[in-house]
Structures are given as structure tokens and as C-alpha cells.
C-alpha positions, -999 to +999 in steps of 0.1 A: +000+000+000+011+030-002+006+070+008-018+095-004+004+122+004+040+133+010+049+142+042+028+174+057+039+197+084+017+215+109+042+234+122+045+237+159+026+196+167+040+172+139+047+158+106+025+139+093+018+113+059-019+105+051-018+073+041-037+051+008-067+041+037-069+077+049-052+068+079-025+088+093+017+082+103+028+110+123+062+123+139+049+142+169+073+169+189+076+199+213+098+230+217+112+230+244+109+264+261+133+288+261+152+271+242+160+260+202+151+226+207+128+205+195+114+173+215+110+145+189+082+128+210+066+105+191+063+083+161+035+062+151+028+045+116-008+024+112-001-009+116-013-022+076+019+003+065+048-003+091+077-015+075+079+005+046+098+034+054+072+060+068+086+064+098+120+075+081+104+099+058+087+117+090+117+118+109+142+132+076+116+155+072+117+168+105+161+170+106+156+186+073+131+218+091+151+216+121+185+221+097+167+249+075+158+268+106+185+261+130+169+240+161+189+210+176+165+173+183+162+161+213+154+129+210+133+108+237+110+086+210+128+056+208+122+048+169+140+086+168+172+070+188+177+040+165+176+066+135+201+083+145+218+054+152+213+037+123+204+059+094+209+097+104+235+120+081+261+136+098+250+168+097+216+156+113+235+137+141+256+177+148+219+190+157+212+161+180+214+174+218+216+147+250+199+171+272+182+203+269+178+222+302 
């Protein structure tokens, strides 16, 4: 299956993809006040498309706004952690921050 859109920001909440079913994969996060962080929070994709990349798309996308407008990532979702780990550029893994406060 497949997506019925690219990946969407509502800037300030999430990214987000709206998949083929109309269901939705999402990269929720927070600013952190005070500060030019960004909380990656959250990922979730619907069970019928996990697997398939979605979740890397959401969090690129969202290295890609924080590089454009200069945030770091904080990142306490787990699926976050193992991208970084495992698939993140350099230049995403500079903006990466251990703690915030």
C-alpha cells in the first residue's frame, strides 16, 4: 500500500503522511521552552503500513526543518534513537542534543 500524500507539516505539533486508507503516520514533537530545541516525541505508523519506510520519511523530514531553521533534536522517541543510530547523516547527528535544560 502506499501514501496518499507526502509528508505534511503542521508546524508547531507534527509531521505527518496521510496514508492510501486515509489513515495517518505522524512524527509528533515539542519546543522546548526557552530554548531552540525541539522534543522529537513520538512516532507512530498504522499498523497495515509499518515497515515501509514511513517512519524515516517523517523523521528526515523533520532533521531537514530543524537544519533549515537552525533547532537542535532532542530525542526521547525511541524509533528517533535507533535513526540516529542507524540511518541519520552527519550533519543531522551535529543537531542532535543529550539534554536540553
Amino acid at each position: 500500500m502506499a501514501a496518499k500524500t507526502g509528508v505534511l507539516h503542521f508546524f508547531g505539533r507534527h509531521f505527518h503522511i496521510v496514508m492510501a486508507d486515509n489513515s495517518v503516520a505522524v512524527l509528533k514533537y515539542k519546543r522546548v521552552p526557552n530554548r531552540r530545541v525541539l522534543d522529537f516525541n513520538h512516532t507512530e505508523v498504522p499498523p497495515d503500513f509499518r515497515g515501509q519506510g514511513f517512519a524515516e520519511q517523517l523523521v528526515r523530514a523533520g532533521f531537514r526543518h530543524c537544519l533549515d531553521t537552525r533547532f537542535s533534536v532532542y530525542p526521547s522517541c525511541t524509533y528517533v534513537q535507533k535513526y540516529i543510530r542507524d540511518l541519520a547523516t552527519e550533519e543531522e547527528k551535529k543537531i542532535v542534543v543529550e539534554k536540553y535544560y
